[in-house]
C-alpha positions in Angstrom: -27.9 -50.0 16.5 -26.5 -48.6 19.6 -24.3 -45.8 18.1 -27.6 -44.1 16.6 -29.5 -44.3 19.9 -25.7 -43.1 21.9 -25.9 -40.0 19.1 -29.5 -39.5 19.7 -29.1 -39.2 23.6 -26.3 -36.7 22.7 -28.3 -34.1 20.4 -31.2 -34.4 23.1 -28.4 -33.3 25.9 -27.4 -30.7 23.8 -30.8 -29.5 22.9 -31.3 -28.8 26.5 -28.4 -26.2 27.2 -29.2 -22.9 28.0 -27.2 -19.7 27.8 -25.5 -19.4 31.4 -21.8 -19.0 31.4 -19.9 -21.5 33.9 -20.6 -19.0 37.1 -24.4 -18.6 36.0 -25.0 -15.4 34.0 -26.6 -15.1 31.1 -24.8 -14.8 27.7 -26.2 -13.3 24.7 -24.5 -12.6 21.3 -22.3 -10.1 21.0 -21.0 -10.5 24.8 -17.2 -11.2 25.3 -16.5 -14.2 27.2 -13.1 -16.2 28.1 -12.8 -19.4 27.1 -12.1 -21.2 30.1 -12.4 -24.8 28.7 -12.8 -26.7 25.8 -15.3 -29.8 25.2 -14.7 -33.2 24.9 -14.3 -34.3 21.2 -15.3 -37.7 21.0 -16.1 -39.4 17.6 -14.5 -37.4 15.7 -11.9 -38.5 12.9 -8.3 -38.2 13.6 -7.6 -35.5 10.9 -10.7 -33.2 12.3 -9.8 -34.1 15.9 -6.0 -32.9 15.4 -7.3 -29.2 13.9 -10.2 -29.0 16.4 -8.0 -29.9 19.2 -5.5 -27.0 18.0 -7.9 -24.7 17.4 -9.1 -25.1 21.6 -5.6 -24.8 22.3 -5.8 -21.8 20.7 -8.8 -20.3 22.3 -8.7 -21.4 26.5 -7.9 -18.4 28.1 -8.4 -16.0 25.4 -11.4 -13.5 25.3 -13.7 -13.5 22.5 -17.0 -12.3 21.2 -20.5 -14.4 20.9 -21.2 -15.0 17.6 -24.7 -16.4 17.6 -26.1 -19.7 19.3 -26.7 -22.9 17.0 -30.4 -24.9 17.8 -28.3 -27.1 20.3 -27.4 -23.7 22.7 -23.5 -24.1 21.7 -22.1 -20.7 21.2 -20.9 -19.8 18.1 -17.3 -18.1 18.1 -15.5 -17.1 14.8 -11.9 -15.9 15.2 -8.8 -15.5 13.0 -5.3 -17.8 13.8 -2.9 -14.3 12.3 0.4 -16.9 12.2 1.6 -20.5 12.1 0.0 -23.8 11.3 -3.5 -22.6 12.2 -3.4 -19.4 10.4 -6.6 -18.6 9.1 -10.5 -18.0 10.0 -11.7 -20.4 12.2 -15.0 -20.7 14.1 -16.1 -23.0 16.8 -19.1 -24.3 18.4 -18.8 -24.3 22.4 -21.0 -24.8 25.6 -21.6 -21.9 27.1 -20.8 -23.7 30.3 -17.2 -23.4 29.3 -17.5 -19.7 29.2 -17.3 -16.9 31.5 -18.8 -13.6 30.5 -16.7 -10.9 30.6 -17.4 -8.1 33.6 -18.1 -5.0 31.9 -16.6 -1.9 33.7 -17.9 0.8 35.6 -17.3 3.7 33.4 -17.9 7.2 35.6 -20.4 9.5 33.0 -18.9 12.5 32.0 -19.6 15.1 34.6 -20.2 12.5 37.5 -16.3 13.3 38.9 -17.6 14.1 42.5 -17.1 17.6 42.2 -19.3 19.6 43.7 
């Protein structure tokens, strides 16, 4: 029927994500991003929408690492909840469009002080 085709069209979608955070750079595992949205969760059952839905609450605007990347190109994030409802280990599966890679500082080298 329809709803295998509709669920088809969607793993083919996802299949074709690459790993470019919402302003274009690349992410790898192991980079720390900010969560700077969270996804639609259609079809999903009331009791698993209510959790995931908390658990994105959770997360948008919070920095995390990169896990890993599933065969779909959603990033893999596994973080722990320390108090109320949610507490626990949790892990998530996010497009990377809804990301933004963290800028990494410009440490000065020891030695490089300008002095002369």
């Amino acid at each position: 029927g329809g709803s295998a085709r509709a669920l088809g069209l969607i793993i083919m979608m996802r299949r074709s994500l690459k790993p470019f955070d919402v302003a274009g750079r690349r992410l790898k595992p192991g980079d720390t991003v900010r969560v700077v949205g969270a996804p639609e969760l259609k079809g999903m059952s009331r009791a698993a929408l209510r959790e995931t839905r908390a658990a994105f609450h959770h997360l948008v605007g919070t920095y995390r690492k990169i896990d890993s990347f599933d065969r779909d190109g959603l990033a893999e994030i596994f973080f722990r909840v320390r108090r109320g409802p949610l507490a626990g280990l949790h892990s998530v599966a996010i497009e990377p469009f809804l990301l933004r890679r963290k800028r990494e500082r410009l440490t000065p080298t020891r030695g490089s002080r300008g002095i002369v």
